[in-house]
Backbone as a ProteinNet text record, in pm:
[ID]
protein_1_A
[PRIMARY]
XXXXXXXXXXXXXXXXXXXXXXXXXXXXXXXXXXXXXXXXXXXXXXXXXXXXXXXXXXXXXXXXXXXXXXXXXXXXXXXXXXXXXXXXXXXXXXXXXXXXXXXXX
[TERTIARY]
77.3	0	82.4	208.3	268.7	340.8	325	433	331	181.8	114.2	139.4	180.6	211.4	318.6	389.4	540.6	528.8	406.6	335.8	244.1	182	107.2	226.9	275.3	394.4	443	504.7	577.4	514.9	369	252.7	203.5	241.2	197.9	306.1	471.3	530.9	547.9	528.1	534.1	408.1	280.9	189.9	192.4	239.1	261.5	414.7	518	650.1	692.3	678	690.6	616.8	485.5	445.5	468.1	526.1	601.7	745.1	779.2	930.2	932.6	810.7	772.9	762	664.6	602.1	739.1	810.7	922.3	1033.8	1036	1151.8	1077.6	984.5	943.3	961.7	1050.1	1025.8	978.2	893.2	808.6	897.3	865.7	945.7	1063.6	1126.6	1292	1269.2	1320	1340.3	1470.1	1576.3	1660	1658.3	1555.1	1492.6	1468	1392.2	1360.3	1437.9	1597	1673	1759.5	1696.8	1775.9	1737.7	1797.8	1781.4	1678	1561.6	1440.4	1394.5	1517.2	1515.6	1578.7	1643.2	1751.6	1674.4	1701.6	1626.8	1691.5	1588.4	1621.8	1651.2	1749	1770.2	1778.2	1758.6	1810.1	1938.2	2000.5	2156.6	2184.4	2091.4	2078	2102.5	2010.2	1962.2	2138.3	2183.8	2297.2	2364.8	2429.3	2513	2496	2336.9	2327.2	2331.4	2338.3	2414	2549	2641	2763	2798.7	2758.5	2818.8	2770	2613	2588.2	2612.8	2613.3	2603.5	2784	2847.9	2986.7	2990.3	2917.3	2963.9	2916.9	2828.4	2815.5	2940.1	2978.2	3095.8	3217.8	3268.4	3341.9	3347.8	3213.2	3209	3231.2	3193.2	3191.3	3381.8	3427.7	3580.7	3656.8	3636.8	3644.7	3665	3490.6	3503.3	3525.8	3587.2	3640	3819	3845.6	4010.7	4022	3914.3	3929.1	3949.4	3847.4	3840.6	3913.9	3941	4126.4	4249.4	4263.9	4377.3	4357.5	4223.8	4213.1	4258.6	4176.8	4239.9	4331.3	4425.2	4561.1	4634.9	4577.4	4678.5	4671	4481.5	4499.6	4586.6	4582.1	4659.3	4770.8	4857.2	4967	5007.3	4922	4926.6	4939.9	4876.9	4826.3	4982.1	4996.1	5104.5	5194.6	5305.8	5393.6	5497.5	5513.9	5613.2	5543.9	5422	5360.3	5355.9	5438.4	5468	5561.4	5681.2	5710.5	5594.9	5566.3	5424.1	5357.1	5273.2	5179.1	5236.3	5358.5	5417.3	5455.5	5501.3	5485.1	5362.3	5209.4	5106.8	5084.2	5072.6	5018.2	5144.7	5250.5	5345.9	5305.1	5183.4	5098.8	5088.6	5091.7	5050.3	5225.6	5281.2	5450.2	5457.6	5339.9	5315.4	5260.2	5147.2	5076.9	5155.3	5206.6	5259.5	5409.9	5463.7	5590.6	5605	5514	5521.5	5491.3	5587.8	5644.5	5468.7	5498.8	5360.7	5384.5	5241.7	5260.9	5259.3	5348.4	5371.4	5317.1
-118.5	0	126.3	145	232.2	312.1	176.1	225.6	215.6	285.3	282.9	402.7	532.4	664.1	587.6	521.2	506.6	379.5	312.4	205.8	297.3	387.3	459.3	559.2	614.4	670.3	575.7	469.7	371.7	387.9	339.3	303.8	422.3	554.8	655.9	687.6	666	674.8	567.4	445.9	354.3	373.6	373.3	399.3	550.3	663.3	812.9	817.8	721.8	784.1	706.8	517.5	439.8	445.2	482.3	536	628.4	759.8	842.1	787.3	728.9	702.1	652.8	568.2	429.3	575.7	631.5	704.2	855.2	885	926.8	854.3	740.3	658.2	583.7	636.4	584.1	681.1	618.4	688.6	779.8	861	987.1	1084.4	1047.7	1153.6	1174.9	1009.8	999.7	960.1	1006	980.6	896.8	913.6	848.2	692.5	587.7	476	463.1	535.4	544.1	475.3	506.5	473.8	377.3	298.7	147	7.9	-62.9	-191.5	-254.6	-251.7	-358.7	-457.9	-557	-661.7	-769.6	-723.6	-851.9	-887.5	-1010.4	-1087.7	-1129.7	-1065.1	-1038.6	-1172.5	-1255	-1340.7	-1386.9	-1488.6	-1442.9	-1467.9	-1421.5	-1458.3	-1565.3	-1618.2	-1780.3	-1833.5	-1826.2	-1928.3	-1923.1	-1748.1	-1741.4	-1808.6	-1881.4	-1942.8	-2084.2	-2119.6	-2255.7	-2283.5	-2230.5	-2235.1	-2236.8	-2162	-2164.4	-2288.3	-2342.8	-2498.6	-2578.4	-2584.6	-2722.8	-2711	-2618.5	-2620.9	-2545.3	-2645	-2616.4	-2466.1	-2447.4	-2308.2	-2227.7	-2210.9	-2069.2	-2115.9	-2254.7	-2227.1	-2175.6	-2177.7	-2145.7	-1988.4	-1906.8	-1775	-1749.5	-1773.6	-1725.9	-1756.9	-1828.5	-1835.9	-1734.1	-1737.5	-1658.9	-1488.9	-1472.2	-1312.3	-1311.3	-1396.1	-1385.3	-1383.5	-1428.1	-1394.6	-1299	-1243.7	-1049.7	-983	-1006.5	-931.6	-941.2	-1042.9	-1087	-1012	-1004.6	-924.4	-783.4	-782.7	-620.8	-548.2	-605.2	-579.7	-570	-668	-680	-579.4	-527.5	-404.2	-316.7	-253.2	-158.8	-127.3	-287	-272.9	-224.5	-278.3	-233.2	-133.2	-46.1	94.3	185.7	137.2	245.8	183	51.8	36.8	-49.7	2.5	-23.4	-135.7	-156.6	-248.3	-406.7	-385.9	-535.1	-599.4	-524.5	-503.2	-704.9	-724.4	-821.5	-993	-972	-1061.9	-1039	-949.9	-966.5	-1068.9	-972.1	-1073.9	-1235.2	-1277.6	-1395.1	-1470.5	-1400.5	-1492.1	-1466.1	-1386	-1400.8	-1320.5	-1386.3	-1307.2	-1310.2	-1297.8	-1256.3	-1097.9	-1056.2	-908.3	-796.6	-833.3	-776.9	-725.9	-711.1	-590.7	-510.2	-529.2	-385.5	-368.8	-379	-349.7	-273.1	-290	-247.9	-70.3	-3.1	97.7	159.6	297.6	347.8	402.1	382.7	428.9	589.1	644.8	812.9	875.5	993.6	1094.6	1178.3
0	0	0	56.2	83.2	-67.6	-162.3	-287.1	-402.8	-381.3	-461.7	-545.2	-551.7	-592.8	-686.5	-661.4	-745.6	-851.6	-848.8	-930.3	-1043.2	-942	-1066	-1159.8	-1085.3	-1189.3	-1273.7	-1236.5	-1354.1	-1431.1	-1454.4	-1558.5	-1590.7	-1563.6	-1659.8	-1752	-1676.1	-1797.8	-1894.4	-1898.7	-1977.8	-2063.3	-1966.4	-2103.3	-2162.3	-2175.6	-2239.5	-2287.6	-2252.2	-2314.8	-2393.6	-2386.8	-2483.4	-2667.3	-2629.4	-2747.9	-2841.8	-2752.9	-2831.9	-2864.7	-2798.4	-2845.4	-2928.1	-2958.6	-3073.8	-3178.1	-3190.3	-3283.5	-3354.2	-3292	-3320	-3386.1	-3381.4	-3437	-3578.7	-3595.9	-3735.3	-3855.6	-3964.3	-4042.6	-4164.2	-4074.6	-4147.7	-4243.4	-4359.8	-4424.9	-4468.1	-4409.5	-4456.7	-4607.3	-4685.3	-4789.7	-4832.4	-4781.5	-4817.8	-4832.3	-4748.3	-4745.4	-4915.6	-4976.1	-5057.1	-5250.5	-5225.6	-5269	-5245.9	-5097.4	-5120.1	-5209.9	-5186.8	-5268	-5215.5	-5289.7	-5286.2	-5293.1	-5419	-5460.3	-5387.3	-5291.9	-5208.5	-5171.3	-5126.1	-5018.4	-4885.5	-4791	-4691.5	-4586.4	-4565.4	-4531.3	-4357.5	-4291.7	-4126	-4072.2	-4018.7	-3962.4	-3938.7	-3852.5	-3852.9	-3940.6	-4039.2	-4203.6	-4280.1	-4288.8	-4358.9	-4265.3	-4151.7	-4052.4	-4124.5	-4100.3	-4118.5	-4263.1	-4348.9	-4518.5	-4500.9	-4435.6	-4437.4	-4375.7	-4277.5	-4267	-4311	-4420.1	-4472.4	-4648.5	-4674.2	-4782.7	-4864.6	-4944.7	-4975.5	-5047.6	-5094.7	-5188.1	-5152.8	-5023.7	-4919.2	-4816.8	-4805.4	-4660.7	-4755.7	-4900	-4946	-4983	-5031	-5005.1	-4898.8	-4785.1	-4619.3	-4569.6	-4639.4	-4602.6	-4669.1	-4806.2	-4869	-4796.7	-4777.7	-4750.4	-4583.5	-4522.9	-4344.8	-4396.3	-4546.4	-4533.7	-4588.2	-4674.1	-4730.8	-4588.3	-4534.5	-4381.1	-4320	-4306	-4202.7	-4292.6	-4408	-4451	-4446.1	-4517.7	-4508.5	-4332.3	-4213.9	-4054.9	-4086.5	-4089.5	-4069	-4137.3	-4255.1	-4319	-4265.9	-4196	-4089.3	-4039	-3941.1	-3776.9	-3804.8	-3941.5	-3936.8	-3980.1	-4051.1	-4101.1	-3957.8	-3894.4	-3739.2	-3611.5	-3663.8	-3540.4	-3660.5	-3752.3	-3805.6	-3741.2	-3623.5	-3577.4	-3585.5	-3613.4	-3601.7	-3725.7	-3837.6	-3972.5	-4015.6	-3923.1	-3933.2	-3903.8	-3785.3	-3775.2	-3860.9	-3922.1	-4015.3	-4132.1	-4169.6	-4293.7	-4269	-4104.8	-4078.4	-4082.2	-4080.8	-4049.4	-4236.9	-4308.8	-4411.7	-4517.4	-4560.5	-4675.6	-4829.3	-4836.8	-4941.4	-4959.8	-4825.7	-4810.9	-4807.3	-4809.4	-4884.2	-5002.2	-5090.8	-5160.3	-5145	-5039	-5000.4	-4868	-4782.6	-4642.8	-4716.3	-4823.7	-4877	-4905.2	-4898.6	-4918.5	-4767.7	-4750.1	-4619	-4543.2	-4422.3	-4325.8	-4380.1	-4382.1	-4383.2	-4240.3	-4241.1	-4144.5	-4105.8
[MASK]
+++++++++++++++++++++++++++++++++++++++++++++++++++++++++++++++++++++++++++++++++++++++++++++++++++++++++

């Protein structure tokens, strides 16, 4: 009985501030939506996971674009911290043509 004031508060802001928050985050009037891609198909993270291990030529794209990603990092890292320049070339000496030109100043 004592914490009835602070029950009715909860439930006035949940029912008056959730709705606006809902009704503000929709978008009215963005146009830029407008100009994305329509035709993909929108797939679930899951579904794309469970293709990548049953099926060979999504686990071979998915290896594929995790060693673009793994080299591309790795040229980062070593653009931003140059001494890690020798390791990189130990885990992958594929990349000794792009790591060969001097860090900028």
């Amino acid at each position: 009985g004592k914490q009835v004031g602070w029950f009715i508060l909860a439930i006035l802001t949940n029912v008056f501030t959730l709705p606006i928050l809902w009704l503000t985050a929709l978008p009215i009037g963005d146009y830029s939506g407008y100009h994305q891609k329509h035709d993909v198909v929108d797939e679930d993270l899951f579904l794309q996971l469970w293709h990548a291990m049953t099926v060979p030529a999504d686990r071979a794209a998915a290896v594929a674009r995790l060693k673009a990603a793994g080299r591309k990092g790795l040229v980062a890292l070593v653009q931003v911290v140059p001494m890690l320049k020798p390791v990189a070339l130990r885990l992958d000496p594929s990349l000794a043509r792009v790591l060969r030109k001097a860090p900028a100043v």
